[in-house]
C-alpha positions in Angstrom: -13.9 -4.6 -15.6 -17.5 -3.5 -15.6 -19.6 -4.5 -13.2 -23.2 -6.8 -14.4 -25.8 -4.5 -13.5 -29.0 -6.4 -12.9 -32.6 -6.0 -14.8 -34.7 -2.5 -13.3 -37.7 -5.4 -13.9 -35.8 -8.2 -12.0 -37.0 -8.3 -8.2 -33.9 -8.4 -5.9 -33.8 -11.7 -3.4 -34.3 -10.1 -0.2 -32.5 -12.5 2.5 -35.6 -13.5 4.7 -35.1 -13.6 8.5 -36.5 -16.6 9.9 -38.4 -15.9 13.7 -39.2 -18.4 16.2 -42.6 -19.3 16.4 -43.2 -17.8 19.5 -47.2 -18.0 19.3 -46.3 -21.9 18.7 -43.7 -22.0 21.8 -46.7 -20.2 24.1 -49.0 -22.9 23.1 -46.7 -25.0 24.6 -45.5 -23.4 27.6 -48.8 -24.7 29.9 -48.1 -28.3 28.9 -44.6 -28.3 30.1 -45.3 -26.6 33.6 -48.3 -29.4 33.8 -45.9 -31.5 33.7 -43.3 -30.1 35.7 -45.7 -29.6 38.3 -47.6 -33.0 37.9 -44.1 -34.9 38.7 -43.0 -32.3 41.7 -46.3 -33.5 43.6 -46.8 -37.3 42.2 -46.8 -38.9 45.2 -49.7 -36.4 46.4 -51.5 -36.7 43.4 -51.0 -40.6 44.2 -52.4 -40.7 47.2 -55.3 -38.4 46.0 -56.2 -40.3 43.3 -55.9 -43.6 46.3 -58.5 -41.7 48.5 -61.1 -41.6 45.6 -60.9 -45.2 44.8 -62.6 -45.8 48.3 -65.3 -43.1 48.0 -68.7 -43.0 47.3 -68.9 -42.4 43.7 -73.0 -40.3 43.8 -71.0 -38.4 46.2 -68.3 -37.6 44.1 -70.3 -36.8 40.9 -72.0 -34.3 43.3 -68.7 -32.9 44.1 -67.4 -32.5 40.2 -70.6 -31.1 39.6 -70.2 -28.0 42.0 -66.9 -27.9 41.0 -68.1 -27.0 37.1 -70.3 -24.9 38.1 -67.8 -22.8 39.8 -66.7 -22.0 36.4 -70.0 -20.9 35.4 -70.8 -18.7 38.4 -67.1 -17.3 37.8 -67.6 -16.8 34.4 -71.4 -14.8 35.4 -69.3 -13.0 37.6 -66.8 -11.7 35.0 -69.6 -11.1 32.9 -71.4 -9.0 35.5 -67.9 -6.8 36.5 -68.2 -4.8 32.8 -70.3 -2.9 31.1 -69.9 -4.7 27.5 -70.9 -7.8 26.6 -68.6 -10.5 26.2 -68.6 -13.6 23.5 -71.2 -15.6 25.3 -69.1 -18.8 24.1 -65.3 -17.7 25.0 -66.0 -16.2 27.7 -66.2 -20.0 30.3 -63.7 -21.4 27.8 -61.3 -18.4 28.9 -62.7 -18.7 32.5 -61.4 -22.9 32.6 -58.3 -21.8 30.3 -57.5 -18.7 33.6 -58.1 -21.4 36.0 -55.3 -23.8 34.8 -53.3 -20.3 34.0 -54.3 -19.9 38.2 -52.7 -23.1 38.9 -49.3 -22.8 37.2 -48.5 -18.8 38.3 -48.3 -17.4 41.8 -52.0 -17.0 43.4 -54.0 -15.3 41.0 -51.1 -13.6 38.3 -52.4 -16.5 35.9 -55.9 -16.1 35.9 -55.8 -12.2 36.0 -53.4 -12.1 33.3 -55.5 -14.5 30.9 -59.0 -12.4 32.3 -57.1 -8.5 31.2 -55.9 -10.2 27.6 -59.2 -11.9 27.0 -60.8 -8.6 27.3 -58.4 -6.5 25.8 -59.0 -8.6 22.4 -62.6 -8.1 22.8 -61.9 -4.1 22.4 -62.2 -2.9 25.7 -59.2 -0.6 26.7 -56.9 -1.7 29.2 -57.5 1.0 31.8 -60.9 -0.2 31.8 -60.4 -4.1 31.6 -58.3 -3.5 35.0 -61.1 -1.4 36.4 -63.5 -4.2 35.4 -60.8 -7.1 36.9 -60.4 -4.9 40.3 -64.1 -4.9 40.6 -65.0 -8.9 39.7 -61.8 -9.3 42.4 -63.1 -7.0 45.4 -66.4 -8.8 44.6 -65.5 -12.3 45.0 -63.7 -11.1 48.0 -66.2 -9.1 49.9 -68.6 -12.3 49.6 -65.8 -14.3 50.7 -65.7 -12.6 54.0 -68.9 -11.6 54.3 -70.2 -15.8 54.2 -67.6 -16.6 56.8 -68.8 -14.2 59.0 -72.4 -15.0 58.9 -72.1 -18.7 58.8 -69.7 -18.7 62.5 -72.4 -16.2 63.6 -74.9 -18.7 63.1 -72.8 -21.8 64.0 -70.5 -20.4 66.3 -68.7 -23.9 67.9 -68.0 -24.7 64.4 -64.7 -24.1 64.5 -62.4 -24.6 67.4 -58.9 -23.2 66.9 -58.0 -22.9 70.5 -55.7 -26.7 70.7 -54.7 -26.1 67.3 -52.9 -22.2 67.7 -50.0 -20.9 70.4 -51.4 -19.4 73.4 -52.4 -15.4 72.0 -51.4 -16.5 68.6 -54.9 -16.0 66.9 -55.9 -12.2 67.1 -51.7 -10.8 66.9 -51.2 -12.9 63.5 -53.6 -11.1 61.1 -53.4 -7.6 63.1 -49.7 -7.9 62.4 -50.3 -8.7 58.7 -53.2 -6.1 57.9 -50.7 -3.2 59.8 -47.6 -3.9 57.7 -49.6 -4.1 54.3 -51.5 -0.8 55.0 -48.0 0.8 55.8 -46.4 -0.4 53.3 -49.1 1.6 50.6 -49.3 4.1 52.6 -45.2 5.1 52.2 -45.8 4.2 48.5 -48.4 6.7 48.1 -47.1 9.5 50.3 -43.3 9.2 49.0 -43.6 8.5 45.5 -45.8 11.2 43.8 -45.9 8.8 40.1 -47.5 6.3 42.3 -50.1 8.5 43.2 -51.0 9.8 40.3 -51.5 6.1 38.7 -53.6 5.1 42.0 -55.8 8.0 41.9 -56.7 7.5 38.2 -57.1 3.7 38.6 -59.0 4.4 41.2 -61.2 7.1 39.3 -61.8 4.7 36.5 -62.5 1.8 38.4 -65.0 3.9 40.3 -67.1 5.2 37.0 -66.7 2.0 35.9 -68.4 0.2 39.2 -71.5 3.3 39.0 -71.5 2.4 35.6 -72.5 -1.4 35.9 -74.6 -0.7 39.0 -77.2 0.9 37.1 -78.2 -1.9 35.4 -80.0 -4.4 37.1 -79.1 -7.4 35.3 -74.9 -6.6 35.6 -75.8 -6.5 39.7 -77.3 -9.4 39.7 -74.6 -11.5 37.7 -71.3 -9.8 39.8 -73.0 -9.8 43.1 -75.1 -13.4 42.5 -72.0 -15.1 41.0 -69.6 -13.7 43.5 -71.7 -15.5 46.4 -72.3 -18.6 44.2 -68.4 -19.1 43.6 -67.1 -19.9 47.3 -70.7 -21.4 47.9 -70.3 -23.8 45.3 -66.5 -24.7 46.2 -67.2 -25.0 49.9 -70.2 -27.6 48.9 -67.6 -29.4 47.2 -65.3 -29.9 49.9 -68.8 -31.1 51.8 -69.5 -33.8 49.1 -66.0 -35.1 48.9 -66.2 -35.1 53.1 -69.5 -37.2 52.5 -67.8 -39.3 50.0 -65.2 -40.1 52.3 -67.6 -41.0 55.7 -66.3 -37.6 57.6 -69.2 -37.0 59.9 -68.7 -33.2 60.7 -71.8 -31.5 59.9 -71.9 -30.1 56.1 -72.1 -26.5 57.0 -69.3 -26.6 59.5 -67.2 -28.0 56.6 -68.3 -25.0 54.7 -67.5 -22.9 57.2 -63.8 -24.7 57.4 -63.4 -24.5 53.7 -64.0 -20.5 53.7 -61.6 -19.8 56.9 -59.0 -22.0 55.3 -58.9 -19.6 51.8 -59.2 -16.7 54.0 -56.5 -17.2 55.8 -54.3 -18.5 52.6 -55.9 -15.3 50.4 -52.6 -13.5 50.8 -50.4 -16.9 50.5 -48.2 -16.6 46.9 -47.9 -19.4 46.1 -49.2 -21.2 42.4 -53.4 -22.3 42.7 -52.4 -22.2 46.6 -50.5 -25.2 46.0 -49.4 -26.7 49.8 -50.7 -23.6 51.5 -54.5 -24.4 51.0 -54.1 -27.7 51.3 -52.7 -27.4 55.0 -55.0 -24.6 55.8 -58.2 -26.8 54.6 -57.1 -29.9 56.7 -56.2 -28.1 60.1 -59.8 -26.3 59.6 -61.8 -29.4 59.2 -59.4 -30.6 62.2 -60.9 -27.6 64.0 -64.3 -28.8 63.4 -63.9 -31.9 65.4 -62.4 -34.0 62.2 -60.0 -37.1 63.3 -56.4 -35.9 61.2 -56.4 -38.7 58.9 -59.9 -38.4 57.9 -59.3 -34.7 57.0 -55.9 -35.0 55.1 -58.2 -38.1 53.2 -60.6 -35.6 52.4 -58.4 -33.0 51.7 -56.7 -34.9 49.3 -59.5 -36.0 47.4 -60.8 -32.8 46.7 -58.2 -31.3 45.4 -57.4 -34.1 42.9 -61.1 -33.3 41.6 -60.7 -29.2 42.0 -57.1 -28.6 40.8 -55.3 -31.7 39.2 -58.5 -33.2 36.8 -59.2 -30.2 35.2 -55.3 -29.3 35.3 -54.7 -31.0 31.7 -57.7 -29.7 30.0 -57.5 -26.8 31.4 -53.4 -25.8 30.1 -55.2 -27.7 26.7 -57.9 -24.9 26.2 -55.2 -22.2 27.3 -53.3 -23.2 24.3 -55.8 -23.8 22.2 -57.3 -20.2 23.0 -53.7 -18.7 22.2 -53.1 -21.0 18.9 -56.3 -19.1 17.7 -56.0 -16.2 18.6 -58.4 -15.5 21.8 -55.8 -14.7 24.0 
């Protein structure tokens, strides 16, 4: 029996090997954890959304405001942290899309991971796009603790911790913290010699890179301008939503309450500081003379308008960025 040989013209039917869509499935993947996370902390978003039916709305505008213009001063400051310029339009639709991102992944993962692929696509290596991430993060930092410092300076009853901490409690605490973290990198470094050779060229790129965009005036003013804006503009929100809400502690001591409570939650890792900062911010304004339900009122408020408002939108445009190709 001879076997049918087919046609040298005839194309063969190649079996084709269907894929999951997985670029479809990661456009999905923020809406489900909104959700997940939306029904884990209902009754707080409840009771949030409760506090701002009893504010003062011109108040509350003021405090939605700052809060969008975080994203702009963010976005200035990411800008401001690299050499290149970025897509002038992506880049604050990326900056909202990292803060959902922020919100859904432990304490900055999200938004670094969405900030190091959002450049990568723009063509700037990766060695340099973490050099560039390092710097906009040691930036936002080092204003960080460089308001706090100069706002208790200038109000220095502000804050009273003493009824609020154990006996000794308040210098031990961070001392303790700062000690174990340094030893820890210091074993990694002087024990494994692969890790040293990856943090001394990290470090050697991210220091060309930082000479690099201080000498140009313009990239110095947008990483060092937006980094003080950003915790500026948050702590004015937390002072509009206090105003909303009748709490009578002076505006600036709230500001200096909001910056203590995200210093002291910096190294919390927990998603968008979920729990952490929200206890941190309500014993700080407690600390500034605030009765306890007035401040958890407050506290609540403000973060319905900071975190769980522009949480939808937000895992919206981080689909939408990945759907077309931006991320």
């Amino acid at each position: 029996m001879t076997a049918i040989r087919l046609p040298a013209g005839l194309p063969r039917r190649v079996p084709v090997r269907r894929t999951l869509p997985v670029r479809r499935l990661l456009c999905l993947l923020p809406l489900s954890l909104v959700l997940v996370l939306a029904v884990r902390h209902s009754s707080v978003v409840a009771d949030g959304f409760g506090q701002l039916a009893t504010a003062r709305w011109p108040w509350l505008a003021a405090a939605v405001c700052a809060t969008c213009l975080t994203w702009v001063a963010a976005a200035v400051t990411r800008q401001g942290a690299l050499v290149e310029r970025l897509p002038a339009r992506r880049l604050p639709a990326t900056r909202f899309a990292a803060g959902a991102a922020n919100h859904l992944l432990p304490s900055g993962l999200g938004a670094s991971a969405v900030n190091l692929r959002f450049m990568t696509v723009c063509g700037v290596p990766p060695a340099r796009s973490s050099a560039a991430l390092a710097l906009y993060l040691l930036a936002e930092s080092l204003a960080r603790l460089g308001l706090l410092p100069a706002l208790l300076l200038a109000f220095p009853g502000a804050l009273r911790l003493g009824p609020l901490l154990p006996d000794g409690a308040a210098a031990p605490l961070p001392a303790a913290v700062a000690a174990t973290a340094c030893l820890a990198v210091g074993l990694a470094l002087l024990c494994v010699r692969r890790v040293r050779g990856a943090v001394s060229g990290f470090v050697r790129t991210a220091w060309g890179e930082a000479r690099s965009v201080h000498t140009r005036p313009l990239r110095v003013l947008a990483l060092w301008g937006g980094s003080l804006a950003f915790p500026a503009l948050q702590a004015a929100g937390l002072a509009a939503v206090g105003l909303a809400l009748g709490l009578r502690t002076p505006v600036l001591h709230m500001a200096v309450a909001y910056l203590a409570a995200t210093v002291a939650v910096a190294l919390v890792p927990t998603p968008g500081g979920l729990g952490s900062v929200d206890a941190a911010l309500a014993v700080a304004l407690v600390a500034t003379g605030a009765p306890a339900a007035t401040a958890t009122a407050v506290v609540l408020a403000y973060r319905v308008i900071t975190l769980w408002l522009p949480l939808l939108p937000g895992a919206l445009t981080l689909g939408a960025l990945v759907r077309l190709k931006v991320l």
